[in-house]
Backbone atoms as SQL, in Angstrom:
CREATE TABLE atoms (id INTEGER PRIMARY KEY, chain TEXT, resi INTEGER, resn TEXT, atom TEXT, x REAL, y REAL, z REAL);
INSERT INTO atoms VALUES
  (1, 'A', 1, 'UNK', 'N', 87.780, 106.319, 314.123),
  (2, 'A', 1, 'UNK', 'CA', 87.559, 106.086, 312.711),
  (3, 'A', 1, 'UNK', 'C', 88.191, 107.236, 311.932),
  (4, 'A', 2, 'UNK', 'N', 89.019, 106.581, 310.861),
  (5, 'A', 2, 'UNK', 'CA', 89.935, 107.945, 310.079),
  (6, 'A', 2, 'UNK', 'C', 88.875, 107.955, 309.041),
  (7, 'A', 3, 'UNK', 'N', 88.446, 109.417, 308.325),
  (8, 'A', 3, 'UNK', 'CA', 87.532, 109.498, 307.315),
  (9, 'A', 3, 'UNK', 'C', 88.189, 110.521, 306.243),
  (10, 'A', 4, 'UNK', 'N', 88.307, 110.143, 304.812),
  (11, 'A', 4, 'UNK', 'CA', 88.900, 111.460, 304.149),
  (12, 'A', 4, 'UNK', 'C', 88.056, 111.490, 303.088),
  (13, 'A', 5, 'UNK', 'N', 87.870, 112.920, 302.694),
  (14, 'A', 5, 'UNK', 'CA', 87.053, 113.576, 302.120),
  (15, 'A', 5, 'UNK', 'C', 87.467, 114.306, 301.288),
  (16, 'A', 6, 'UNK', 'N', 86.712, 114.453, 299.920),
  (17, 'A', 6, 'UNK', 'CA', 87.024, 115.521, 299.186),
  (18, 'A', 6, 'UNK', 'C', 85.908, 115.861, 298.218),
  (19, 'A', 7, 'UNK', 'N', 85.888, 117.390, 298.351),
  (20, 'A', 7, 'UNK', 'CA', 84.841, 118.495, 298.207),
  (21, 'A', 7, 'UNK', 'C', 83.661, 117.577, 298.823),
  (22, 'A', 8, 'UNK', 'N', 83.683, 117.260, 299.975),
  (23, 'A', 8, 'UNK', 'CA', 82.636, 116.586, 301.060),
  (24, 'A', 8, 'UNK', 'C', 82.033, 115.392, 300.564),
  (25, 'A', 9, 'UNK', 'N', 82.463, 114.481, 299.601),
  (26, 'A', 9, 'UNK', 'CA', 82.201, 113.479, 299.371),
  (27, 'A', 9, 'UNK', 'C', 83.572, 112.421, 300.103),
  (28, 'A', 10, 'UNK', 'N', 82.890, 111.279, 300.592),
  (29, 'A', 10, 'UNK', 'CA', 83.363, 110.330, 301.743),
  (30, 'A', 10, 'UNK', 'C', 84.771, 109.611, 300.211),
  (31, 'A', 11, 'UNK', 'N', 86.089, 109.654, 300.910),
  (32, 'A', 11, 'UNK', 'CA', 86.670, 108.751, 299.776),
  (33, 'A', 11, 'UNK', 'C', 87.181, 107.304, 300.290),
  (34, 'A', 12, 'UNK', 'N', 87.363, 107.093, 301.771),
  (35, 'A', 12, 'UNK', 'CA', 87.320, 106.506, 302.101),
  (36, 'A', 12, 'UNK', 'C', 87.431, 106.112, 303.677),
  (37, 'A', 13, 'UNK', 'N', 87.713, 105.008, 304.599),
  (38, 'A', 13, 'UNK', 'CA', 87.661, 105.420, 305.763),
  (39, 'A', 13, 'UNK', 'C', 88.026, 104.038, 306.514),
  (40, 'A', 14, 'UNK', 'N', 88.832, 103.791, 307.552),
  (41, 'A', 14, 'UNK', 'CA', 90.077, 102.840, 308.145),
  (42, 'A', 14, 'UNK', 'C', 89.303, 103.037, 309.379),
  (43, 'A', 15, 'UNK', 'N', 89.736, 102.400, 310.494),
  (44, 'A', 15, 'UNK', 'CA', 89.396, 102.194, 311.865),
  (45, 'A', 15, 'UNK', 'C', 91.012, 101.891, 311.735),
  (46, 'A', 16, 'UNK', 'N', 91.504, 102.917, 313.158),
  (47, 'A', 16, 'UNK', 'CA', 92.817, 103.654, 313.223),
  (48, 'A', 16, 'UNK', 'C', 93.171, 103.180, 314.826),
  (49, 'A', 17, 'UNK', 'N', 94.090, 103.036, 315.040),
  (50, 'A', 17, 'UNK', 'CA', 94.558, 103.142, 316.768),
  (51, 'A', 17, 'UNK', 'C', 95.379, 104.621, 316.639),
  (52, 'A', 18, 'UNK', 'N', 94.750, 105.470, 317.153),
  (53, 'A', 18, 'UNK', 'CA', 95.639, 106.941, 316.683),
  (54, 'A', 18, 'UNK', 'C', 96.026, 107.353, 318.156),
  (55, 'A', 19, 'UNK', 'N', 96.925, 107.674, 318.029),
  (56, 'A', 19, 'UNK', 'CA', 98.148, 108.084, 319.485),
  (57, 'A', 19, 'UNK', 'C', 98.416, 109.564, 319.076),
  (58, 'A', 20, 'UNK', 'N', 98.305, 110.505, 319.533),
  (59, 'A', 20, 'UNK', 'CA', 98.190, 112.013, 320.061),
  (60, 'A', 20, 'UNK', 'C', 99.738, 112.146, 320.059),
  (61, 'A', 21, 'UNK', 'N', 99.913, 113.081, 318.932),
  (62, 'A', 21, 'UNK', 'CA', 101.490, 113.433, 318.716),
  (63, 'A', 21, 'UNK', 'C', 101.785, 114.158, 320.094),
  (64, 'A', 22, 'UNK', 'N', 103.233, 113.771, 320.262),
  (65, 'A', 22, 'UNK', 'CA', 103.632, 114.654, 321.021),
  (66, 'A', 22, 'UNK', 'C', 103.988, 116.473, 320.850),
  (67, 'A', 23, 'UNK', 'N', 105.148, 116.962, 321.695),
  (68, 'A', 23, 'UNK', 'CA', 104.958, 118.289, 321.348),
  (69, 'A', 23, 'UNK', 'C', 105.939, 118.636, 320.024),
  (70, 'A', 24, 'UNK', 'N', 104.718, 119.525, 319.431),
  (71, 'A', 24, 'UNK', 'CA', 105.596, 119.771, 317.874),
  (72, 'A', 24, 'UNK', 'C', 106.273, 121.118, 317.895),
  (73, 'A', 25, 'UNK', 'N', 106.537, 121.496, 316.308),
  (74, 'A', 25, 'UNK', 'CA', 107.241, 122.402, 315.977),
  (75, 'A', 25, 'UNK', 'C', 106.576, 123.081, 314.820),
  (76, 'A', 26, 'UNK', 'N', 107.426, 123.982, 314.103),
  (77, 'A', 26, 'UNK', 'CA', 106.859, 124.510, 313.011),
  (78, 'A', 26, 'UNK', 'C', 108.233, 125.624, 312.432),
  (79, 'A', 27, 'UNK', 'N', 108.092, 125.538, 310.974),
  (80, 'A', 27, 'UNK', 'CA', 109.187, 126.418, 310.830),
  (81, 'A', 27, 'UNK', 'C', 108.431, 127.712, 309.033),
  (82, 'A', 28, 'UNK', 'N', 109.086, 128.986, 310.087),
  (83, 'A', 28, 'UNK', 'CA', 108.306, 129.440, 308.978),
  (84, 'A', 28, 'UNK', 'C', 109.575, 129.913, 307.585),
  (85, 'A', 29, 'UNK', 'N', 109.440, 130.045, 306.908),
  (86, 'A', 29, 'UNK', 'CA', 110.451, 130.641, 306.009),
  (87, 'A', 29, 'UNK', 'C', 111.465, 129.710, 305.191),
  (88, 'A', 30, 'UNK', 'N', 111.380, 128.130, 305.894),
  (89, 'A', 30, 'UNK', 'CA', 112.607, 126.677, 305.311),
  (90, 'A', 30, 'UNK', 'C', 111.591, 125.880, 305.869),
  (91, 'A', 31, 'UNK', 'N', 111.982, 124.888, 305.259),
  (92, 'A', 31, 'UNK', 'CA', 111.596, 123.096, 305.135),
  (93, 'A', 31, 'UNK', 'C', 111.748, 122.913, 306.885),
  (94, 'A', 32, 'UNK', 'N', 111.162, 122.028, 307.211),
  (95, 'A', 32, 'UNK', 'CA', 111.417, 121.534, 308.738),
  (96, 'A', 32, 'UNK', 'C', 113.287, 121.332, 308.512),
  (97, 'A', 33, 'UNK', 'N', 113.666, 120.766, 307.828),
  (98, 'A', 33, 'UNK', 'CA', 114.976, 120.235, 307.901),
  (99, 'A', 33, 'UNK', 'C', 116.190, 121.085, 307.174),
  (100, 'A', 34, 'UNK', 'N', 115.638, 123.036, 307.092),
  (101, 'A', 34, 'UNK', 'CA', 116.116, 123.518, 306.653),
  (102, 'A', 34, 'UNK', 'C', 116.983, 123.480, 305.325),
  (103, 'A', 35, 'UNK', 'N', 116.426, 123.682, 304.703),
  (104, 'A', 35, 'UNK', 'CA', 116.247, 123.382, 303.014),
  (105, 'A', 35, 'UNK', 'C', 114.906, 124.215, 301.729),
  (106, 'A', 36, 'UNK', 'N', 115.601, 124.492, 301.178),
  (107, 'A', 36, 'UNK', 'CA', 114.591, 125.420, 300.261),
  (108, 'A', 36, 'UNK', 'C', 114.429, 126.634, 300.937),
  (109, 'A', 37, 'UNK', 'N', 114.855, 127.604, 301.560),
  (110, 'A', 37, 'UNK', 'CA', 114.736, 128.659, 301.953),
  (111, 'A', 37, 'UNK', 'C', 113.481, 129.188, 301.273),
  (112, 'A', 38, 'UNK', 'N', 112.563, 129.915, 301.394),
  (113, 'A', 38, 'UNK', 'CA', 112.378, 130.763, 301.177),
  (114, 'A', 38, 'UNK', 'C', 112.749, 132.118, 301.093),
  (115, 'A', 39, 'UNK', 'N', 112.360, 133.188, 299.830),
  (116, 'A', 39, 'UNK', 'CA', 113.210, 134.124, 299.554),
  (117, 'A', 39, 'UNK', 'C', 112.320, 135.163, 299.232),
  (118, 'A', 40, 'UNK', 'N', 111.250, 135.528, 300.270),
  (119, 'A', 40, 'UNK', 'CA', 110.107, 136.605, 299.958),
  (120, 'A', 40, 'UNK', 'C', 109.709, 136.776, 301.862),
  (121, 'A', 41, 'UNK', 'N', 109.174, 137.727, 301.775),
  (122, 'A', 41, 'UNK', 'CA', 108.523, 138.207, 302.945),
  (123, 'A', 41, 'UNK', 'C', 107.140, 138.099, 303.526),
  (124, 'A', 42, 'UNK', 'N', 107.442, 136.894, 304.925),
  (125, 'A', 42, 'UNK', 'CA', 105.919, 136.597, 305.263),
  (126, 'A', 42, 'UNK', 'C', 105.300, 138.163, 305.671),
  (127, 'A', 43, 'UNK', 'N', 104.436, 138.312, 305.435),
  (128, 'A', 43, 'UNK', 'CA', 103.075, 139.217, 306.504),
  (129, 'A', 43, 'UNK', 'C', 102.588, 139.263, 307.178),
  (130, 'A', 44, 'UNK', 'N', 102.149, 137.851, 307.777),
  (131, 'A', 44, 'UNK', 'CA', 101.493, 137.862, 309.004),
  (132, 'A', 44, 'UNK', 'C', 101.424, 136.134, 308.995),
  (133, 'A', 45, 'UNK', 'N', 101.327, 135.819, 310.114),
  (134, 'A', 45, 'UNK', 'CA', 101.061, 134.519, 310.739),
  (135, 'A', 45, 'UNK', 'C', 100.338, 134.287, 311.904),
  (136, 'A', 46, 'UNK', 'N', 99.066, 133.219, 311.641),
  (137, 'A', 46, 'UNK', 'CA', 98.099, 133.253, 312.999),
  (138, 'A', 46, 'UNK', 'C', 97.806, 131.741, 313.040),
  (139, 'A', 47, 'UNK', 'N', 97.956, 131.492, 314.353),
  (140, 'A', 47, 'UNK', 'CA', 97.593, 130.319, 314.834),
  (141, 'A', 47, 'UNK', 'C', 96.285, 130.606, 315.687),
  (142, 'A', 48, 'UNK', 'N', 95.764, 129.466, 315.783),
  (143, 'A', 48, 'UNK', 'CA', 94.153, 129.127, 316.540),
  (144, 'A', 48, 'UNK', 'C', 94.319, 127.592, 317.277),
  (145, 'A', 49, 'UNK', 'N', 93.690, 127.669, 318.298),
  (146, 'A', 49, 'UNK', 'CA', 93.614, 126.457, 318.892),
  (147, 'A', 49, 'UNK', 'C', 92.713, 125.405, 318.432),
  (148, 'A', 50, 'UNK', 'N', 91.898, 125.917, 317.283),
  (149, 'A', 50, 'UNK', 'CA', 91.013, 124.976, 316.749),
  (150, 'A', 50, 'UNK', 'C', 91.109, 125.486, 315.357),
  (151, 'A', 51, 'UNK', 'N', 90.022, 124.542, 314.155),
  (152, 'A', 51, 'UNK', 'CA', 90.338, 124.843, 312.925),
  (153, 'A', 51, 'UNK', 'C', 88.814, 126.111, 312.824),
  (154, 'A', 52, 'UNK', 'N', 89.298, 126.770, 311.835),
  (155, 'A', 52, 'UNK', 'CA', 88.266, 128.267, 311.797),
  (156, 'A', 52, 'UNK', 'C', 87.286, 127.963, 310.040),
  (157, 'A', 53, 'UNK', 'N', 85.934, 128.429, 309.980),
  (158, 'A', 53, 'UNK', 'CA', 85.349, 128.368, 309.336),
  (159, 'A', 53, 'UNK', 'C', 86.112, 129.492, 308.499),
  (160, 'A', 54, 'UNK', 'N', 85.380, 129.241, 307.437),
  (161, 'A', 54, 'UNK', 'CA', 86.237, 130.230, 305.738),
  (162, 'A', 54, 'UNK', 'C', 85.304, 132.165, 306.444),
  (163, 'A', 55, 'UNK', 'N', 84.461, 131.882, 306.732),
  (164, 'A', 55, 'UNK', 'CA', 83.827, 133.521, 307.526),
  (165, 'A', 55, 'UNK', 'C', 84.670, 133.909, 308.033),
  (166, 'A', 56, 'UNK', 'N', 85.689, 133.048, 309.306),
  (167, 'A', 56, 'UNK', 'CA', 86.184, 133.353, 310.649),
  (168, 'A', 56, 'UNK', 'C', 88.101, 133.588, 310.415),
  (169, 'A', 57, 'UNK', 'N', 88.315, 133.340, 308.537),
  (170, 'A', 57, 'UNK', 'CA', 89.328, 133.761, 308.513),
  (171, 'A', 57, 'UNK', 'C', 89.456, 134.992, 308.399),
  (172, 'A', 58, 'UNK', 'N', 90.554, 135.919, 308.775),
  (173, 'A', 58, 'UNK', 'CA', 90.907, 136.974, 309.298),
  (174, 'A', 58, 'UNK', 'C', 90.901, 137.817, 307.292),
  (175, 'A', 59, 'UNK', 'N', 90.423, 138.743, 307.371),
  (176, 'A', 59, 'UNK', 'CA', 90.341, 139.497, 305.967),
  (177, 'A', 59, 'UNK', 'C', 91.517, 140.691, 305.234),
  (178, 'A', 60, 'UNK', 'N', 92.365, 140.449, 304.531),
  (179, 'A', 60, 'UNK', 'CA', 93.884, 140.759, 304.083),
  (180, 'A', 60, 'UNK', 'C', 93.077, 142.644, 303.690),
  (181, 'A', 61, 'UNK', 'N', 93.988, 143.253, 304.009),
  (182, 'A', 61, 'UNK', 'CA', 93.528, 144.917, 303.823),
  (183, 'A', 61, 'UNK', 'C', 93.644, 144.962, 301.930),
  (184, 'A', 62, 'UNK', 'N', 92.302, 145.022, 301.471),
  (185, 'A', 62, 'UNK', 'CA', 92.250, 145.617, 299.962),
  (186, 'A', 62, 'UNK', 'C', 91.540, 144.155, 299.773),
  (187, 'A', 63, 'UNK', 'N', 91.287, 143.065, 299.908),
  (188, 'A', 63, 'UNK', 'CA', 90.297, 141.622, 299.936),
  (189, 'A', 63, 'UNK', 'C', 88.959, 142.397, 300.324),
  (190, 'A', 64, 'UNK', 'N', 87.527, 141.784, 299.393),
  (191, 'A', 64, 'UNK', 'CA', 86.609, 141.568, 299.937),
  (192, 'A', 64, 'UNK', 'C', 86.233, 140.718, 300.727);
């Protein structure tokens, strides 16, 4: 069952046959299809094997 939500109210919701992407990619700095460059300097980048509660994100030096 696909369910989408916003600010935790139900907006709507499909019964899905969902098939498990294969292996992906990611591009940091341009468009997947290289385009729009970006023209500033990332800082840091973190991946997780699962999605992280707003506590469990990592805290930027000078952020409360």
């Amino acid at each position: 069952m696909f369910r989408s939500y916003v600010n935790g109210v139900l907006q709507g919701e499909a019964q899905l046959a969902f098939k498990p992407h294969g292996p992906g990619a990611t591009s940091i700095g341009t468009r997947m299809n290289h385009v729009n460059y970006f023209n500033g300097a990332v800082r840091q980048a973190r991946f997780t094997p699962r999605a992280l509660t707003p506590d469990q994100f990592p805290k930027m030096p000078g952020s409360k």
